[in-house]
C-alpha positions as CSV (number, residue, x, y, z in Angstrom):
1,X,0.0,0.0,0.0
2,X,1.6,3.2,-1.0
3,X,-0.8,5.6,1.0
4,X,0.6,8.3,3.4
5,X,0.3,6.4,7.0
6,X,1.9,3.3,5.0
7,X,4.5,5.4,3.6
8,X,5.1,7.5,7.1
9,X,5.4,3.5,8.9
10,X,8.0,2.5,6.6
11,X,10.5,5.4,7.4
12,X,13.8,4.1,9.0
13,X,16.5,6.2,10.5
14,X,19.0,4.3,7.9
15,X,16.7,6.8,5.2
16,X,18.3,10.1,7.1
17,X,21.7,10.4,5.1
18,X,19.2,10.1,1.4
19,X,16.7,12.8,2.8
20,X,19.2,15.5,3.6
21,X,21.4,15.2,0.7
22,X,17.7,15.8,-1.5
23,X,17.0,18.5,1.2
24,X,20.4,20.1,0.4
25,X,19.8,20.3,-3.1
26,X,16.4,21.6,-3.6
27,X,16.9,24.3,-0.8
28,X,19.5,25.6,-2.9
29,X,16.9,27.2,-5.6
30,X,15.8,29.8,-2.5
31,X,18.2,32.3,-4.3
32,X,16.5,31.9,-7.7
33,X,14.1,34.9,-7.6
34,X,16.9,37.6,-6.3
35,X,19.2,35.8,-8.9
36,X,16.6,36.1,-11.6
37,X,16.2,39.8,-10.8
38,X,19.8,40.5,-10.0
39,X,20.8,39.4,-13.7
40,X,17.5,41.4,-15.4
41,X,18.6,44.7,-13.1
42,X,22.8,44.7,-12.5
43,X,24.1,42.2,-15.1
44,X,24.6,43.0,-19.1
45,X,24.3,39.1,-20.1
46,X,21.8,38.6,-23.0
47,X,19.4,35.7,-22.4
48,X,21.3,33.4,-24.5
49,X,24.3,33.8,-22.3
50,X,22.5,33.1,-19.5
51,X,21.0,30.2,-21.2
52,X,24.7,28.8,-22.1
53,X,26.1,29.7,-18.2
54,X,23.7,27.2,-17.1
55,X,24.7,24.4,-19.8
56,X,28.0,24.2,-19.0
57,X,27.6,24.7,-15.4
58,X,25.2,21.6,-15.5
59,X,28.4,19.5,-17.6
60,X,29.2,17.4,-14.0
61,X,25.6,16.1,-14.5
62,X,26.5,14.4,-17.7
63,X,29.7,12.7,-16.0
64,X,28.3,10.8,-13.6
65,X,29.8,8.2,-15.3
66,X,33.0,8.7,-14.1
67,X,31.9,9.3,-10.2
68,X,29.9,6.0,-10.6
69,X,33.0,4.0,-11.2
70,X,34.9,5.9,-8.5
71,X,32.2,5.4,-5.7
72,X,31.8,2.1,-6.6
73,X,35.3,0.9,-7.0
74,X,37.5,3.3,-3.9
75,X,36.7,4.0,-0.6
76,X,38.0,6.8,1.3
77,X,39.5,5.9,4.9
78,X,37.3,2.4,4.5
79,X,34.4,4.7,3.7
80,X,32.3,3.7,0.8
81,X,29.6,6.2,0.5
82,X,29.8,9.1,3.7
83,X,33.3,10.1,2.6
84,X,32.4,11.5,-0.7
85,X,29.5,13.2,0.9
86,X,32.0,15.1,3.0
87,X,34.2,15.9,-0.4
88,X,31.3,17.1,-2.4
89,X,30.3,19.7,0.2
90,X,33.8,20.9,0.9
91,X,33.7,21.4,-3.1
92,X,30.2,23.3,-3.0
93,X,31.6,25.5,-0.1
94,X,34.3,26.7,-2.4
95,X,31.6,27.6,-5.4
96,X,29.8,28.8,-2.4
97,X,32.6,31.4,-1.8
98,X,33.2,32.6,-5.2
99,X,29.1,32.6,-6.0
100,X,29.5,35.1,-2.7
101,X,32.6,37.1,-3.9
102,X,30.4,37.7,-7.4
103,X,27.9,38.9,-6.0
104,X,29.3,41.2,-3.8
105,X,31.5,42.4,-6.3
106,X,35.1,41.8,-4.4
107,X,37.2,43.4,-6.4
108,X,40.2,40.6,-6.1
109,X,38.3,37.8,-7.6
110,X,36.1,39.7,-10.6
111,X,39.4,41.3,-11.9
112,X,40.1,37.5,-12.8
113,X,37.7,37.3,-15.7
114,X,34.2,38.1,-17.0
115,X,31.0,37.5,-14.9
116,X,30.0,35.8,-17.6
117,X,32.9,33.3,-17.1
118,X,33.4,33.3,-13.2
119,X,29.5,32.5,-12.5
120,X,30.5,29.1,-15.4
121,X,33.6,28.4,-12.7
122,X,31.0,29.0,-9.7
123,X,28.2,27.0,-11.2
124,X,30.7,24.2,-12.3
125,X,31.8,24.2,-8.8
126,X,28.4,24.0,-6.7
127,X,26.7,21.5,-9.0
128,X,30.3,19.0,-9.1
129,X,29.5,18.7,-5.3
130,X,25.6,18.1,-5.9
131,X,26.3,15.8,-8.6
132,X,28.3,14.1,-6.2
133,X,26.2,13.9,-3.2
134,X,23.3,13.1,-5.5
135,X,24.9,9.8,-6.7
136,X,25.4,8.8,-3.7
137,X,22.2,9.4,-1.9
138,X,20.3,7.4,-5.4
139,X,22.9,4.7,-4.5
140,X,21.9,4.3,-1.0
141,X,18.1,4.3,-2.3
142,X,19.3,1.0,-3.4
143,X,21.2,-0.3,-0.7
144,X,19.6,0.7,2.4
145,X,16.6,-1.0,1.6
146,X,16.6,-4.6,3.1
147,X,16.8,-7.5,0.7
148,X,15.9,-9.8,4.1
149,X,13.0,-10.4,6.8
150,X,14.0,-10.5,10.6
151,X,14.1,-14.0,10.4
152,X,17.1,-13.7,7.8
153,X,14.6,-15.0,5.4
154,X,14.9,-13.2,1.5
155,X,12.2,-11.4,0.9
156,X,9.6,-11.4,-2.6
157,X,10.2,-9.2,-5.4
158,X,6.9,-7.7,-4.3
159,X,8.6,-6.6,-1.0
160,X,11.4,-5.3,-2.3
161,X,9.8,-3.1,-4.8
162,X,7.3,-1.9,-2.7
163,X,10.1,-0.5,0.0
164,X,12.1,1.0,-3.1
165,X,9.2,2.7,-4.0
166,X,8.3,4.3,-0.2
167,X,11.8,5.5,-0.3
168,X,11.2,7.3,-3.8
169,X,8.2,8.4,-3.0
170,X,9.5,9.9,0.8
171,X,13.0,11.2,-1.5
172,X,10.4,13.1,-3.9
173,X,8.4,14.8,-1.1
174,X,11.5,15.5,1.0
175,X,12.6,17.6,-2.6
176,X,9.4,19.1,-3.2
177,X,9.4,20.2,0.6
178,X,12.4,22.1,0.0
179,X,11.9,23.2,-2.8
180,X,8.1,24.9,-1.1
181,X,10.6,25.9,2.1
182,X,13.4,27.7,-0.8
183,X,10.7,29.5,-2.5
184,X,9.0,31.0,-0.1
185,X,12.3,32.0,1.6
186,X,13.4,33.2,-1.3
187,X,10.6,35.2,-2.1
188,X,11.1,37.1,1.5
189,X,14.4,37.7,1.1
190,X,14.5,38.7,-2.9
191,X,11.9,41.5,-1.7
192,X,13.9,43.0,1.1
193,X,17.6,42.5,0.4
194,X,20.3,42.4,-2.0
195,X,21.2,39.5,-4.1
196,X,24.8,40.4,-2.5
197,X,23.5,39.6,1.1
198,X,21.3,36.6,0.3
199,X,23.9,35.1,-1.7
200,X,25.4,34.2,2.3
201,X,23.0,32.2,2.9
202,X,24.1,29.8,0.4
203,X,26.7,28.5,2.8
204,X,24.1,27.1,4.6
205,X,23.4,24.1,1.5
206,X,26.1,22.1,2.3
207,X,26.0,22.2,6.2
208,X,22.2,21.1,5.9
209,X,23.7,18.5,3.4
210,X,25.8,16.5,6.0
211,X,23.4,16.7,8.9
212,X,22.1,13.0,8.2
213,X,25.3,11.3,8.7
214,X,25.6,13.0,12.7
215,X,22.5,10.8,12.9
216,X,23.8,7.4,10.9
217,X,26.6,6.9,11.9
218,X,27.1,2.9,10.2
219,X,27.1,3.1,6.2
220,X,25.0,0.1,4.8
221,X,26.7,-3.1,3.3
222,X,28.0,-2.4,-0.3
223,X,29.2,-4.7,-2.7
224,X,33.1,-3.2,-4.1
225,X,32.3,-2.8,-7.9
226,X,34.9,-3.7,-10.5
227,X,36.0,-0.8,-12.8
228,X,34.1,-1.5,-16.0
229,X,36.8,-0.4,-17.9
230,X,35.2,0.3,-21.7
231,X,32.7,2.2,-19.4
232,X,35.5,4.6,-17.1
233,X,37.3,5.0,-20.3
234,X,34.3,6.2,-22.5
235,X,33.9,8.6,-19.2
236,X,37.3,9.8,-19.4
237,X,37.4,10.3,-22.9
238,X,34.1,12.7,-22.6
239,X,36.0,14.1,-20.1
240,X,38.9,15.3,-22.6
241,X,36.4,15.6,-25.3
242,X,34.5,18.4,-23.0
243,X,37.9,20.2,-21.9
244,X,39.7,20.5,-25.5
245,X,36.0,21.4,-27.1
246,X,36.2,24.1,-24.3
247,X,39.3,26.0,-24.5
248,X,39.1,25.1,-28.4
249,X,36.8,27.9,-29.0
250,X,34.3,25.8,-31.3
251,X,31.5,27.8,-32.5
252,X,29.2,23.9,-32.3
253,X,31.1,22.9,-28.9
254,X,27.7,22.4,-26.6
255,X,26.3,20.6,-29.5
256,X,29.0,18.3,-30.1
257,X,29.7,17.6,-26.2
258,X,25.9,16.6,-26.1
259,X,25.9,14.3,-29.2
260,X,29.3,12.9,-27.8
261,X,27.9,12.6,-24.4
262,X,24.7,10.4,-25.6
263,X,26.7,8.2,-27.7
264,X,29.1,7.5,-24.7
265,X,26.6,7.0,-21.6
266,X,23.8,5.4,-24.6
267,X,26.6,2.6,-24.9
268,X,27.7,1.8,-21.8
269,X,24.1,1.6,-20.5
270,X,23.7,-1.2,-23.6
271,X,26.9,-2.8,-22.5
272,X,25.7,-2.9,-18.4
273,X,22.2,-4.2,-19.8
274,X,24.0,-7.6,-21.1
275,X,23.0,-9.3,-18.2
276,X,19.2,-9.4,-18.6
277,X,17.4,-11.0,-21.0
278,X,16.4,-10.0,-24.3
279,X,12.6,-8.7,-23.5
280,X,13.6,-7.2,-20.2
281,X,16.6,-5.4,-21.9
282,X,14.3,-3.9,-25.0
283,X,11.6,-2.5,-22.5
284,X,14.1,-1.0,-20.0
285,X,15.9,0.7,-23.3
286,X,12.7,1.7,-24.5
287,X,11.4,3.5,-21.2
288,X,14.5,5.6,-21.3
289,X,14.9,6.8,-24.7
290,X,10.9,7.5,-24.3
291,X,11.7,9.7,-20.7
292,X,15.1,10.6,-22.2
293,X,13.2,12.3,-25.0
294,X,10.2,13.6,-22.5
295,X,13.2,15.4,-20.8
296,X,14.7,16.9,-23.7
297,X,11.9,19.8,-24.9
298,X,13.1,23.2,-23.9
299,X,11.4,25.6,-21.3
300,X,11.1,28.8,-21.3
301,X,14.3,31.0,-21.9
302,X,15.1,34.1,-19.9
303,X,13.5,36.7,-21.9
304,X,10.1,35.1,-21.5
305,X,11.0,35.9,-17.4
306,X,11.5,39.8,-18.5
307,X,8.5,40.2,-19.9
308,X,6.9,38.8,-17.2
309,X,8.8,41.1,-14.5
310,X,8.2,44.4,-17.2
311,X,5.1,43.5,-19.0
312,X,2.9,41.3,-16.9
313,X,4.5,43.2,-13.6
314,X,5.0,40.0,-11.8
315,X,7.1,41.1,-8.7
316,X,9.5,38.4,-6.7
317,X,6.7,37.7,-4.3
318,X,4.6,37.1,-6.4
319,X,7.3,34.4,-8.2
320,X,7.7,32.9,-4.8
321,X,3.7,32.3,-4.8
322,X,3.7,30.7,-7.9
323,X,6.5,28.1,-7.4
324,X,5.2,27.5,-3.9
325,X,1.9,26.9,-5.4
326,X,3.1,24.7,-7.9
327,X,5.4,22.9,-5.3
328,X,3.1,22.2,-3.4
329,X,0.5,20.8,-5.4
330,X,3.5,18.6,-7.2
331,X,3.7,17.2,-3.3
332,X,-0.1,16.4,-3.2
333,X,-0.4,15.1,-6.3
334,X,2.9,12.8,-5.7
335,X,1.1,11.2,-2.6
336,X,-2.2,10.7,-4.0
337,X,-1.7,9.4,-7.3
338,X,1.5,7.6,-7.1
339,X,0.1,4.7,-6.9
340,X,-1.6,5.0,-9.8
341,X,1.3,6.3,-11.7
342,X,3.9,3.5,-10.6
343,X,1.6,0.5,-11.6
344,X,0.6,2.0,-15.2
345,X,2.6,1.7,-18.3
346,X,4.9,4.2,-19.0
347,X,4.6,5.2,-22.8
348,X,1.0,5.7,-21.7
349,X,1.6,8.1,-18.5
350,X,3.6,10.0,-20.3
351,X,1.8,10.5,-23.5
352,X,-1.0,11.9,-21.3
353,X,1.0,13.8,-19.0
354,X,2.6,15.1,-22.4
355,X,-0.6,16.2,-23.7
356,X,-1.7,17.9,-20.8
357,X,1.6,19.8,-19.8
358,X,1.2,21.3,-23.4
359,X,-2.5,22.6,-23.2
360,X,-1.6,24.0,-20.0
361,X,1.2,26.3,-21.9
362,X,-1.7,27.7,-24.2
363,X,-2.9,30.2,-21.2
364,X,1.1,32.0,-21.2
365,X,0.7,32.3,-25.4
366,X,-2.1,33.7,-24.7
367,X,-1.2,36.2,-22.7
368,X,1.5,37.3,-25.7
369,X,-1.1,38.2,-27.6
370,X,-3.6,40.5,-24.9
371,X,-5.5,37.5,-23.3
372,X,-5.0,39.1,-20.3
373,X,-6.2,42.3,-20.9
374,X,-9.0,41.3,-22.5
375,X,-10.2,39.3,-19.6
376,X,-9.6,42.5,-17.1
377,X,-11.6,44.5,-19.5
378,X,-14.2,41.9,-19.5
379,X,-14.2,39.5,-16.3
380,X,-11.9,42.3,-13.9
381,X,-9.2,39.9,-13.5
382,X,-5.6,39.9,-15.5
383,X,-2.3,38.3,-16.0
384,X,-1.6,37.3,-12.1
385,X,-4.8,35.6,-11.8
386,X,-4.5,33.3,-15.0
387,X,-1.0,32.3,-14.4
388,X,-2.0,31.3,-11.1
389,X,-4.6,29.3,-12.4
390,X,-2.9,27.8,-14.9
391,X,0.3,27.2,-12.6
392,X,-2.7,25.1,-9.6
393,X,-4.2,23.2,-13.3
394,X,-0.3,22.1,-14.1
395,X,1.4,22.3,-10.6
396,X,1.0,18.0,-10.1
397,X,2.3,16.7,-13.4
398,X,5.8,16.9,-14.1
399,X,7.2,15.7,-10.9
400,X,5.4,12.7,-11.5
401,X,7.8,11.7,-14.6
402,X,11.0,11.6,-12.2
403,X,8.8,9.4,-9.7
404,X,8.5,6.9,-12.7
405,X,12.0,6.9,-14.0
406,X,13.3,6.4,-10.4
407,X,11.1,3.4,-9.6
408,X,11.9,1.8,-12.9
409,X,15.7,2.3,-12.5
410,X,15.8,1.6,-9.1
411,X,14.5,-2.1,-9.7
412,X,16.1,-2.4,-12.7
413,X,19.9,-2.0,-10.9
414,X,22.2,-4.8,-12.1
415,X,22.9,-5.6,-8.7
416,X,26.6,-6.4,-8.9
417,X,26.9,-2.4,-10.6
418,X,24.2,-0.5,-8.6
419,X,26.4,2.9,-8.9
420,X,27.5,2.6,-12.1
421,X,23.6,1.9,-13.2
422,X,22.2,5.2,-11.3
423,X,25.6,7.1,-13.0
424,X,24.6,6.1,-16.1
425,X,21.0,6.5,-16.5
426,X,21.3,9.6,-14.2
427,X,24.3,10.9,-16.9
428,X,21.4,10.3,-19.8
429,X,18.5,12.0,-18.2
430,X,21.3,14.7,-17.0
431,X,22.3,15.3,-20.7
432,X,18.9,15.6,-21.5
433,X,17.4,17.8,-19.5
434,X,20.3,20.0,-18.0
435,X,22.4,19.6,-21.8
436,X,19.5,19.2,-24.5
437,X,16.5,21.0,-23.2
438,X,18.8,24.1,-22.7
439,X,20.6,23.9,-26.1
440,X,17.6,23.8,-27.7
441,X,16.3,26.8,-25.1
442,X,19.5,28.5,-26.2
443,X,19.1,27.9,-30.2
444,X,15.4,29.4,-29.6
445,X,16.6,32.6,-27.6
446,X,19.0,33.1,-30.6
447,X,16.2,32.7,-33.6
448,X,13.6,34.8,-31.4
449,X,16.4,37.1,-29.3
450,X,14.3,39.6,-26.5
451,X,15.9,41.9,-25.1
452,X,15.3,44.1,-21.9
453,X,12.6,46.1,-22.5
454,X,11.8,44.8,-26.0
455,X,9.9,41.9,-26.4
456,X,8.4,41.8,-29.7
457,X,9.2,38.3,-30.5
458,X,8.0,37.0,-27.6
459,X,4.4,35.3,-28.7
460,X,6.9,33.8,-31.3
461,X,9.0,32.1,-29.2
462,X,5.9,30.9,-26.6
463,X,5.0,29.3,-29.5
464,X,7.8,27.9,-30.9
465,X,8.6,26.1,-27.3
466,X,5.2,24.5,-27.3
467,X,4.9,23.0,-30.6
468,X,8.5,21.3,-29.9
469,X,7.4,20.4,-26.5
470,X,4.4,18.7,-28.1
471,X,5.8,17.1,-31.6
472,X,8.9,15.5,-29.9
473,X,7.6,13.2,-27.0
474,X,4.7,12.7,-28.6
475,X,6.2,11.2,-32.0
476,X,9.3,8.9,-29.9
477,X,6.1,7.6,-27.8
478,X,4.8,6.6,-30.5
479,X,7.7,5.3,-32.6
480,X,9.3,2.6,-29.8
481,X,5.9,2.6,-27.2
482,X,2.1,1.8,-28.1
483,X,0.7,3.5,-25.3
484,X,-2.7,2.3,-25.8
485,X,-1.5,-1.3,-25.5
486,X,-2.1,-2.8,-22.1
487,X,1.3,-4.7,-20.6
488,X,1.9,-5.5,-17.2
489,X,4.8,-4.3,-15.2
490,X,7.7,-6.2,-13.5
């Protein structure tokens, strides 16, 4: 049973070190809104820089590879998990510091480079230590769950599953209770202070990080992985391939790192599947090229966040609102139709969910074009009011699609390569969402630019976005999963 008291009854202390890593790294989006406004206001980056700081401050995402075969193979003074927790938070403290010396403009770091190039170091730096922890803490989902009764006894498949899926589903709410607890901090704070002085408070993500292991002291049982060597090497090698694309100056370079990247992690995930058979293999393929491809559609850019700020005079309270809002409702709709979601075949969840995330972008176009002032001239209510609406009709959907990924990957783990599994399939969805979606966000802020203050092409580019987010998922579901064909699940 997968309802709330069930759910609450399973909890285990063991859970503690998983729950604050996902804490950590959700609460760190309570600077968003003063960073959203502090690069509109005191920054000249175009949106397409922005767009491109964030893609190659999310690269450590896409080389998880690597840190799978490191956690898996070494441990650190006979630790096999807690030690690299401890390293990845020492490295977000140092991003930490130079986020901090950005902001506040000291004078000895900035006359190093470029904003533009110093926030790429600081990013890099902050999400390397996330990246880290976050392997981890989806390695221990795995292991801390208890393969035997009291008695000793091995328990069903049934039983196993169902306590992976508790600890998803507690890991998901833990996230989307930060994430509620960041925003609405963040709104506070983005309306009283400087992005300079909230920028402090940043420190506090990787203290909040380690506070699980003061309460865990024993690491679970791990099994000490081989190094799969085609797998570390095709790691290192998009390691070298990222670094000389880099400092090569390559007009094409985020392109070419992501269509490298796939190739590479697309592989090694065929090469780690050997070990299942041949139906099992196709349909675990087949869910994550159809979620890899889910992932990939672009959001909004930047620009589209302008005109909000300047057009539809949405103020960093109001911001806070609406991701609390759509937090929150992604939290109740986790809990009461989980169950639902995790037993249902996935071409056809996400088909649906696909359909309906893209009606529920028609209310922003329509705001390009004067919806909203013609419903204040008509009904007395404008732009605020129908992007809350529309932000309570979409709030529960998308964090659904990560609840499904997890479960499936989670009891798909090759048990003798659990962290290498999670690196892997975490490095695809990685490259798709944090590499993909935001090269394509970045290609559409360059065919439809908006600038401050002029935002002509916007309708254009709401537009654009939705007919991508629609055609793409909708033609790969299609192509490798009949979603109206009823399957059961393993």
């Amino acid at each position: 049973m997968f309802g709330v008291i069930a759910i609450l009854k399973s909890f285990r202390k063991e859970y503690l070190p998983i729950l604050t890593i996902y804490f950590a790294s959700y609460f760190l989006r309570f600077h968003n809104i003063a960073e959203l406004f502090w690069f509109k206001s005191s920054l000249s980056i175009t949106s397409s820089e922005i767009v491109s700081i964030t893609i190659w401050s999310a690269l450590p995402w896409s080389v998880k590879i690597v840190f799978g075969q490191i956690i898996g193979r070494f441990r650190i003074f006979g630790s096999a998990r807690y030690s690299y927790i401890w390293i990845a938070a020492f490295i977000m403290l140092c991003g930490n510091f130079l986020t901090i010396a950005i902001a506040n403009q000291v004078e000895e770091v900035i006359s190093f480079g470029s904003y533009y190039h110093l926030l790429i170091v600081s990013g890099l730096l902050i999400q390397t230590g996330i990246v880290l922890q976050d392997l981890v803490a989806d390695t221990l989902c795995y292991e801390v769950v208890r393969k035997r009764d009291s008695s000793g006894k091995e328990k069903s498949e049934k039983c196993i599953r169902q306590e992976i899926g508790s600890v998803q589903i507690l890991s998901r709410a833990i996230e989307l209770l930060a994430s509620m607890t960041a925003f609405g901090v963040g709104g506070i704070l983005a309306t009283k202070y400087s992005y300079g002085f909230i920028s402090w408070f940043t420190l506090s993500v990787p203290v909040i990080s380690v506070l699980g292991m003061c309460f865990v002291r024993s690491e679970p049982e791990t099994i000490k992985e081989p190094i799969q060597l085609p797998i570390f090497l095709g790691g290192l090698l998009y390691i070298g391939v990222i670094i000389g694309l880099t400092l090569s100056g390559f007009k094409y370079s985020q392109e070419a790192i992501f269509c490298i990247g796939v190739t590479i992690v697309g592989c090694s995930l065929y090469a780690i599947c050997r070990d299942l058979d041949g139906a099992r293999k196709k349909e675990i393929l087949y869910i994550l090229l159809v979620v890899f491809t889910y992932k990939i559609v672009p959001s909004y850019s930047p620009g589209v966040e302008w005109w909000q700020i300047d057009v539809l005079g949405f103020s960093p309270k109001f911001f806070s609102r609406l991701s609390q809002i759509n937090v929150l409702l992604g939290f109740i709709g986790l809990w009461l139709v989980s169950k639902h979601i995790i037993n249902r075949e996935v071409g056809l969840v996400l088909f649906w969910l696909n359909i309906l995330h893209v009606i529920l972008q028609l209310p922003m176009i329509g705001m390009s074009f004067g919806l909203h002032e013609w419903t204040m001239r008509n009904f007395g209510f404008g732009a605020e009011t129908i992007a809350l609406v529309d932000t309570i009709a979409e709030g529960p959907f998308d964090k659904l699609v990560f609840l499904v990924l997890t479960t499936v990957a989670t009891y798909y783990a090759p048990k003798k390569h659990v962290a290498t599994w999670f690196a892997l399939v975490m490095s695809l969805m990685s490259l798709s969402l944090f590499q993909g979606s935001r090269i394509l966000k970045r290609i559409l802020s360059e065919i439809f630019v908006v600038e401050r203050g002029v935002y002509d092409n916007i309708p254009e580019l709401l537009v654009a976005t939705s007919v991508i987010n629609f055609i793409v998922p909708t033609a790969m579901i299609f192509i490798f999963v009949n979603p109206f064909r009823k399957k059961s699940r393993p």
